[in-house]
Each structure stands twice: as C-alpha cells, then as structure tokens.
MARTORMI-276542 format. One record per residue: residue in three letters; x negated, y, z negated of N, C-alpha, C, CB in turn. Coordinates in nm, 3 decimals, m for minus. Glycine has a CB too. Layout:
<pts>
   code     neast    nnorth       nup    caeast   canorth      caup     ceast    cnorth       cup    cbeast   cbnorth      cbup
    ala         X         Y         Z         X         Y         Z         X         Y         Z         X         Y         Z
...
</pts>
This chain:
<pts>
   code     neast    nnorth       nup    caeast   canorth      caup     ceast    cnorth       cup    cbeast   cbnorth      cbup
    unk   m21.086    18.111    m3.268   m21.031    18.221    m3.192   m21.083    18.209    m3.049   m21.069    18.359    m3.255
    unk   m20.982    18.207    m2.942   m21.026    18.180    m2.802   m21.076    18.301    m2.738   m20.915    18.125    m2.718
    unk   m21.053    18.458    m2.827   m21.106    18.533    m2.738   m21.061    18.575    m2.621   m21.189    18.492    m2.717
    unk   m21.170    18.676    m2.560   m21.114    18.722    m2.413   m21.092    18.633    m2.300   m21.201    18.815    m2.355
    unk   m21.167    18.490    m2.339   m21.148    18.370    m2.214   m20.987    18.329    m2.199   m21.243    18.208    m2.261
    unk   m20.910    18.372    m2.331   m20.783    18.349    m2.298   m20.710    18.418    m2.177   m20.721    18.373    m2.407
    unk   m20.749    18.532    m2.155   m20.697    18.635    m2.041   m20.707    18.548    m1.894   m20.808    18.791    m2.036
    unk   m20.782    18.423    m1.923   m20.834    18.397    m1.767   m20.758    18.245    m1.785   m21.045    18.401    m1.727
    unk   m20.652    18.245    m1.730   m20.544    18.132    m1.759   m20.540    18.090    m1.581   m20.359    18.203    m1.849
    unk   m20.551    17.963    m1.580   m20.600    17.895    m1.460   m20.457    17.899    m1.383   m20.672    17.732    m1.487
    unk   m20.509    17.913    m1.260   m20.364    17.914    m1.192   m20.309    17.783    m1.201   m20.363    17.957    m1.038
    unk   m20.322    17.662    m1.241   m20.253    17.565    m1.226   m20.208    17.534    m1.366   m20.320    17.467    m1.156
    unk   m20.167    17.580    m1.451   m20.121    17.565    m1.543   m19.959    17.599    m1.493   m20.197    17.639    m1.646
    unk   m19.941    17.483    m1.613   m19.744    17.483    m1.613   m19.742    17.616    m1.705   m19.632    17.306    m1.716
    unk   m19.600    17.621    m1.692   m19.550    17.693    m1.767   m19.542    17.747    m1.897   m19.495    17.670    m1.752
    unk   m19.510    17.637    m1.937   m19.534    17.574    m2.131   m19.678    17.586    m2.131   m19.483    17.368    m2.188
    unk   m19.750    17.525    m2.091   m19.944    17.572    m2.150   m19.940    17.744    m2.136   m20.120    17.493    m1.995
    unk   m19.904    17.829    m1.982   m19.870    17.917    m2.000   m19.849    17.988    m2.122   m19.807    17.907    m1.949
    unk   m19.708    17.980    m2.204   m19.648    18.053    m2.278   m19.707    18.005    m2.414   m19.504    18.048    m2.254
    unk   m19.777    17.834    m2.413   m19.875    17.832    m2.579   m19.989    17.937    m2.543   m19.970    17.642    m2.632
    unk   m20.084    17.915    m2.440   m20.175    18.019    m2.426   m20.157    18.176    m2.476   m20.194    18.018    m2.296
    unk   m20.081    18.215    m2.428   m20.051    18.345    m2.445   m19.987    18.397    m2.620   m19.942    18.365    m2.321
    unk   m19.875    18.283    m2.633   m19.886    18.290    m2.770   m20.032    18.237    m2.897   m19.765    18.215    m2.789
    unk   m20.104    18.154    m2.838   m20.192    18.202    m2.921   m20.302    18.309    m2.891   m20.242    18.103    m2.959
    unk   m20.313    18.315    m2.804   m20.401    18.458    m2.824   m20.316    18.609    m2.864   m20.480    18.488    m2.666
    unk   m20.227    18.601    m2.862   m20.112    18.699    m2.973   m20.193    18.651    m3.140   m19.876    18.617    m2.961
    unk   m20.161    18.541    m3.148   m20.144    18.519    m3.308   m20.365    18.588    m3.309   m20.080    18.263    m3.376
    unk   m20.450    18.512    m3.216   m20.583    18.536    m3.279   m20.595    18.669    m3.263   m20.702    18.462    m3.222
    unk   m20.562    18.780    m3.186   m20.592    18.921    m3.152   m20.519    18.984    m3.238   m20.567    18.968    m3.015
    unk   m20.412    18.930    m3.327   m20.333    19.008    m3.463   m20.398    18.971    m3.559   m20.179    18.977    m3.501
    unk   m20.471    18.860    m3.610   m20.567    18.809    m3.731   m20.671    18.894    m3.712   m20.619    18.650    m3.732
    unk   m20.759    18.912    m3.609   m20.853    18.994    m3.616   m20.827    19.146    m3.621   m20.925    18.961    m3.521
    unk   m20.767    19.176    m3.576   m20.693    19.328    m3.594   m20.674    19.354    m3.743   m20.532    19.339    m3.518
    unk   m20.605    19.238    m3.823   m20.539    19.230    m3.973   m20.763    19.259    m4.029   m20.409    18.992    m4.028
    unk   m20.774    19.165    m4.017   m20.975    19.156    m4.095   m21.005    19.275    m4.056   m21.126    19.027    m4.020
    unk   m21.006    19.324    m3.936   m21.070    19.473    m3.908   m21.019    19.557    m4.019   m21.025    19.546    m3.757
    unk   m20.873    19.608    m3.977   m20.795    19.689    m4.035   m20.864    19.674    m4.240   m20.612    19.625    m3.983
    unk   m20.833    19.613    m4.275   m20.873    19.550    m4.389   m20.993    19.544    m4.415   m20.835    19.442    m4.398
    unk   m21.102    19.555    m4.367   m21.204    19.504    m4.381   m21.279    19.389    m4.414   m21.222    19.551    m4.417
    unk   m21.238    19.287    m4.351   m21.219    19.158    m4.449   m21.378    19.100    m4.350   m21.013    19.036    m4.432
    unk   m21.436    19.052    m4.433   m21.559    18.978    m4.387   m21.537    18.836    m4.376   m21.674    18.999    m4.478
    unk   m21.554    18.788    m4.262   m21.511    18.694    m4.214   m21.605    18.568    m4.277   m21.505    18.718    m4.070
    unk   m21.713    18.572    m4.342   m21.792    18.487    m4.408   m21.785    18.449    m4.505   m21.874    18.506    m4.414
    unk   m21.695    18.574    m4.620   m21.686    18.585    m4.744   m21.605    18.441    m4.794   m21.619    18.725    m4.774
    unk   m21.628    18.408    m4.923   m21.566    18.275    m4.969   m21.416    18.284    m5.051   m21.679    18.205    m5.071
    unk   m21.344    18.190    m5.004   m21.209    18.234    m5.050   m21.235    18.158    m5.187   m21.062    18.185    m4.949
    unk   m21.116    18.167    m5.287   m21.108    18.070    m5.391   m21.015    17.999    m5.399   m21.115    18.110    m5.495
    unk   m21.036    17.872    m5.428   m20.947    17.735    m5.439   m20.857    17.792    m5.512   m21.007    17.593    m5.508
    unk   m20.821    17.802    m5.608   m20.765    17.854    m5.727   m20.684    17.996    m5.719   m20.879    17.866    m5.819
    unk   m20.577    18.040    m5.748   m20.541    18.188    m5.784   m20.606    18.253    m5.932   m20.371    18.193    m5.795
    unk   m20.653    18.352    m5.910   m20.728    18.378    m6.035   m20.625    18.525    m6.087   m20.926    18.411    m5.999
    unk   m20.551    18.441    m6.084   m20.401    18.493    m6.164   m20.326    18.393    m6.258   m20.282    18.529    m6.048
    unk   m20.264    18.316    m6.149   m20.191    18.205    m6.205   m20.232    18.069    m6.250   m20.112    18.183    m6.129
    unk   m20.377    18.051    m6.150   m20.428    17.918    m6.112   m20.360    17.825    m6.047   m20.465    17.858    m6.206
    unk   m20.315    17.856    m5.947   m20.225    17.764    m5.851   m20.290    17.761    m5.762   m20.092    17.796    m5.808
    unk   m20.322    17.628    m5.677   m20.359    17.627    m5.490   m20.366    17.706    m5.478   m20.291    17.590    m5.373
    unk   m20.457    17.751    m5.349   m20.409    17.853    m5.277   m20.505    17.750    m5.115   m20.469    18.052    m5.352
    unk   m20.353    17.752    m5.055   m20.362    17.715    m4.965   m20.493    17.694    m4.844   m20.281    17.766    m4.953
    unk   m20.546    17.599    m4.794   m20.605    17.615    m4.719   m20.588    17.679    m4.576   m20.634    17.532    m4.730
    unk   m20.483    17.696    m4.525   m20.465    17.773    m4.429   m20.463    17.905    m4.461   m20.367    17.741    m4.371
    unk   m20.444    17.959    m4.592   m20.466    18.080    m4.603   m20.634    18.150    m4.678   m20.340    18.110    m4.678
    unk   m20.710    18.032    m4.689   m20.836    18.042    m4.726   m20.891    18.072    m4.592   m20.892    17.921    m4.802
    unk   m20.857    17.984    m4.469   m20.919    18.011    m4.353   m20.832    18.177    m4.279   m20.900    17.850    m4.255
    unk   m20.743    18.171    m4.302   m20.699    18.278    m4.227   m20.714    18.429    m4.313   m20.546    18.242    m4.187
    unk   m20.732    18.397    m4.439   m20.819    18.574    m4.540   m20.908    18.510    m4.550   m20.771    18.661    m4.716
    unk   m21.043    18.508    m4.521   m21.186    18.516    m4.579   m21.182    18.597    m4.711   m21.291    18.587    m4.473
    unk   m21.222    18.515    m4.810   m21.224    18.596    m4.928   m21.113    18.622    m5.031   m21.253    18.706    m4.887
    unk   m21.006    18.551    m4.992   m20.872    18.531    m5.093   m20.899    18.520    m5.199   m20.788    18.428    m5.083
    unk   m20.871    18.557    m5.286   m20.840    18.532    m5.432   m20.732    18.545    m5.515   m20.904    18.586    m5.488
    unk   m20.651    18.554    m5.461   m20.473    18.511    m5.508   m20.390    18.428    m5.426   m20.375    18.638    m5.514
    unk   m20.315    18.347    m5.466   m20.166    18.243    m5.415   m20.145    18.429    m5.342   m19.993    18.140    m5.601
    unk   m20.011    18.323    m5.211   m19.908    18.447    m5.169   m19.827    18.494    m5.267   m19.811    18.413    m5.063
    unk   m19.780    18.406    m5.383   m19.707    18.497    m5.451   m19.796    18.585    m5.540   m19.607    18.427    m5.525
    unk   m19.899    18.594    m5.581   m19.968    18.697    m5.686   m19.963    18.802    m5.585   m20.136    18.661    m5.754
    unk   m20.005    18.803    m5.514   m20.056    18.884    m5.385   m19.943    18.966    m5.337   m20.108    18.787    m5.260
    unk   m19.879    18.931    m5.325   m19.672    19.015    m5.334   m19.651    19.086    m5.454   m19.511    18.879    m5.350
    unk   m19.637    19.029    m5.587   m19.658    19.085    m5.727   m19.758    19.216    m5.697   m19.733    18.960    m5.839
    unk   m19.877    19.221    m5.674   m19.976    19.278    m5.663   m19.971    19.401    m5.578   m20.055    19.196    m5.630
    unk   m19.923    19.349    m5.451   m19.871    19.446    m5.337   m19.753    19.539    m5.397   m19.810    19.356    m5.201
    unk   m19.666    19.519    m5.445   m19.537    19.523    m5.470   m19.546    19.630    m5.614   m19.471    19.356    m5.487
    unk   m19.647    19.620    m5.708   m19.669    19.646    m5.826   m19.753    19.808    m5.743   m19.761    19.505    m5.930
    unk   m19.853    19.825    m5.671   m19.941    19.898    m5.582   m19.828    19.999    m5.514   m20.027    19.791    m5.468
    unk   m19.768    19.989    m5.452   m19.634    20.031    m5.390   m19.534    20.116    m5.446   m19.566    19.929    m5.365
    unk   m19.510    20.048    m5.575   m19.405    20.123    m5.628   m19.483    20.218    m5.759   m19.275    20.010    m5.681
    unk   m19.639    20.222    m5.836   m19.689    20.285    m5.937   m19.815    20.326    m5.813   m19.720    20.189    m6.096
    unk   m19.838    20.316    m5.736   m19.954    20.334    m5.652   m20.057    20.343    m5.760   m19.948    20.463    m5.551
</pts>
C-alpha cells in the first residue's frame, strides 16, 4: 500500500503514470477502508484451503482478506444464506 506518498505525484509524470497512480491509490484506500470497516487484522493467517468445500483459495485473496477462511464462492453462499435468514 503506497499510502499518503501517493498524493505527492511528481510534476513530471505523463499522463498514463498519472491515471495508474491515482488508480491505485483508489484500489489501496478502499482495501483498507474494507479491513477497518470489518475489522480484519491485517496479520491474521489466511487458509490455503476452504474449510467448507476444500478448494484453493486463492492467493490474491489470502493477501487481500487477512484471515480468509472460505473460496469466494462459500463466502457468497454464506453471505447470501446471512441476508436472507439473518
């Protein structure tokens, strides 16, 4: 996560670095917002495994939930099941 140093975008940047810059500090200031909101501890250990189905569970989504323990699809099931019987 680049943080507030992203705000300080050098005047000689093109355009395109421009508009990646800015889009990623969108995507890191909505991930951390998502962990806050959530409470998600950023240390906590995800699991290889869905401890539902036992399928992958992705490494990009191990790094981006600290602490996963379902595939996206259990996690929809789950959401979805929460939602409609609260």
């Amino acid at each position: 996560m680049k943080g507030l140093e992203a705000l300080l975008i050098d005047g000689h940047m093109n355009e395109d670095a421009r508009v990646i810059y800015a889009e990623q500090f969108q995507t890191d200031l909505a991930l951390l917002k998502h962990r806050q909101r959530n409470r998600i501890d950023p240390n906590a250990v995800s699991a290889s495994e869905c401890e539902i189905c036992g399928n992958p569970i992705p490494e990009a989504r191990r790094v981006a939930v600290p602490g996963v323990t379902l595939c996206v699809d259990c996690k929809n099931v789950e959401d979805h099941y929460e939602r409609k019987y609260g």
